[in-house]
C-alpha positions as CSV (number, residue, x, y, z in Angstrom):
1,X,0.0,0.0,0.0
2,X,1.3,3.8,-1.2
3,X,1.0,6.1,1.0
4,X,0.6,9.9,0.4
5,X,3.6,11.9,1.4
6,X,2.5,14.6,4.2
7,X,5.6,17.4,5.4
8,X,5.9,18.5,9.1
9,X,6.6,21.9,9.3
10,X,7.0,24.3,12.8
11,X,5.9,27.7,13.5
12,X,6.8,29.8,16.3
13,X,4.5,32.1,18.1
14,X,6.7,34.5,20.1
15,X,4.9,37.3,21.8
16,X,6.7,39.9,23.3
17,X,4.9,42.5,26.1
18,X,6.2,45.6,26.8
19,X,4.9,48.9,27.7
20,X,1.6,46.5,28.8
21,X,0.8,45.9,25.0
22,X,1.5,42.3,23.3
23,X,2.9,42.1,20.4
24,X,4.0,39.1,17.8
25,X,6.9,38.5,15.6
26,X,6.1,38.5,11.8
27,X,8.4,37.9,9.0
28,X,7.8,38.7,5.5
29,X,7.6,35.8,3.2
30,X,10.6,36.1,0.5
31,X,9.4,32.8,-1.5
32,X,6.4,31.7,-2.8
33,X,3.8,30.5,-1.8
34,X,2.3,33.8,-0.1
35,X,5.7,36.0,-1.6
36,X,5.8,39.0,0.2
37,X,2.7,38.2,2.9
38,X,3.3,38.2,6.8
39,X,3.6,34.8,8.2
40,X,5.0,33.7,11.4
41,X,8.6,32.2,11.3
42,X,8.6,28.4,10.9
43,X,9.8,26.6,8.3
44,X,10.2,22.3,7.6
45,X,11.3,19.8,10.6
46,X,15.0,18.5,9.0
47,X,15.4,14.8,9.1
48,X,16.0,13.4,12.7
49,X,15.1,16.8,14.5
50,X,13.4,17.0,17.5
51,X,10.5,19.2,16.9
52,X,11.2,22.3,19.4
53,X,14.8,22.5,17.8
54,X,13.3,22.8,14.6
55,X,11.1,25.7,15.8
56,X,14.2,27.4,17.8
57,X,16.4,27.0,14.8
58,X,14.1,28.4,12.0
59,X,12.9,31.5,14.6
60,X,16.8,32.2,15.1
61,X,17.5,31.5,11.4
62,X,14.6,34.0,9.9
63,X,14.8,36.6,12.6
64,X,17.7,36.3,14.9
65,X,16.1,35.9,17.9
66,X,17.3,33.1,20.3
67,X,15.3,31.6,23.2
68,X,16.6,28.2,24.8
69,X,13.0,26.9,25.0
70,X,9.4,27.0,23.5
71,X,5.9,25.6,24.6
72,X,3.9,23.0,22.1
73,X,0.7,24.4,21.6
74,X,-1.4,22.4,18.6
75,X,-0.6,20.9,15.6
76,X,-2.5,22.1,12.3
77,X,-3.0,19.9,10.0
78,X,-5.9,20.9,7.3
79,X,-5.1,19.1,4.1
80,X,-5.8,22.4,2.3
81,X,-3.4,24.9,4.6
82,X,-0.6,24.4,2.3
83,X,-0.8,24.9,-1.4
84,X,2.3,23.2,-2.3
85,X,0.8,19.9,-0.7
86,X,-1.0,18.1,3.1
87,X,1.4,19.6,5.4
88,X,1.0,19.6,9.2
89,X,2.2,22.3,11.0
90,X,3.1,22.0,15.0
91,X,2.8,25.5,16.9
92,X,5.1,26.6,19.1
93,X,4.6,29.2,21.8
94,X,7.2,31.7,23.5
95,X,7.0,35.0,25.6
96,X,9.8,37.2,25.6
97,X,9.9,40.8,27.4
98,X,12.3,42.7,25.4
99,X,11.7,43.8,22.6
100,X,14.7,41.6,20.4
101,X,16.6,43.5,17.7
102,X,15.5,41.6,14.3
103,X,17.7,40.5,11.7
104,X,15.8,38.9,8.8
105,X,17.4,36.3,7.1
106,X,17.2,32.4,5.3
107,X,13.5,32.5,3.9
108,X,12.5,35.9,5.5
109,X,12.7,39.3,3.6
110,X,11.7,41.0,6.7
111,X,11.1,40.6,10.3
112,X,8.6,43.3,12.3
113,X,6.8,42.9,15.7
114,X,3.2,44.2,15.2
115,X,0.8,44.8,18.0
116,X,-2.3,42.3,18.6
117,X,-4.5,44.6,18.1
118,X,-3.7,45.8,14.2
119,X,-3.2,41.6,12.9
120,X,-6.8,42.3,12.6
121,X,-6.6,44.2,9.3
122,X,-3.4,41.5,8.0
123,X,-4.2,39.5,5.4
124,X,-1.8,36.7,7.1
125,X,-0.4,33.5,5.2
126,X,-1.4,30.0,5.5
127,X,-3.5,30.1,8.4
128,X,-0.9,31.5,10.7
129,X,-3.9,34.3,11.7
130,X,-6.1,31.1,13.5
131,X,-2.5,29.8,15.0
132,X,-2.0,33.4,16.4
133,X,-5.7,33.4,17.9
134,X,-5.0,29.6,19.3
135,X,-1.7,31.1,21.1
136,X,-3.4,34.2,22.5
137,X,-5.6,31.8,24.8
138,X,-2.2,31.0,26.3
139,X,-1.4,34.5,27.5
């Protein structure tokens, strides 16, 4: 029996609160799919990688922003949230309380913290805004 190929793929969810106002790390997508839209950093789960490296390594690779640890939230997994095929994404959560210096790099053209508040009017990629709203019930 052939099975169908599915990807595993993290995304990290790093809020940051300062000045009593949350905010959330975006990058801006440099490759297709969603060129140019804000996503949260993530990216796909190497070969033999545990799953919260993964998410540490591609937030540190996209925006340079290190943390030693990061909270498992849900995995998302509609065969339809991906257009270049069924991949299942696991969320990560982490809160930070300085606002990190970003340096966008690997698959990000930018990196930006945006306030809760304004995502509202973002046209967000994938379905990174429903991961955002999952996370928010972890503040």
């Amino acid at each position: 029996m052939e099975r169908n190929k599915i990807a595993v793929t993290v995304d990290s969810v790093v809020f940051c609160h300062t000045n009593n106002k949350f905010k959330v790390l975006l990058i801006e997508r440099k490759n297709d799919p969603f060129k140019g839209q804000w996503a949260l950093p993530g990216g796909f789960v190497d070969e033999n990688e545990d799953l919260e490296a993964a998410a540490i390594r591609e937030l540190y690779e996209e925006t340079g922003v290190q943390v030693n640890s990061m909270e498992q939230i849900k995995a998302f997994g509609a065969p339809d949230r991906d257009p270049r095929g069924h991949t299942i994404s696991i969320a990560f959560l982490c809160r930070i309380y300085v606002e990190e210096k970003l340096k966008a790099a690997d698959d990000a053209a930018n990196a930006q913290w945006f306030e809760l508040e304004k995502l509202h009017d973002m046209d967000l990629a994938f379905d990174h805004d429903e991961i955002i709203n999952v996370a928010q019930q972890f503040l």
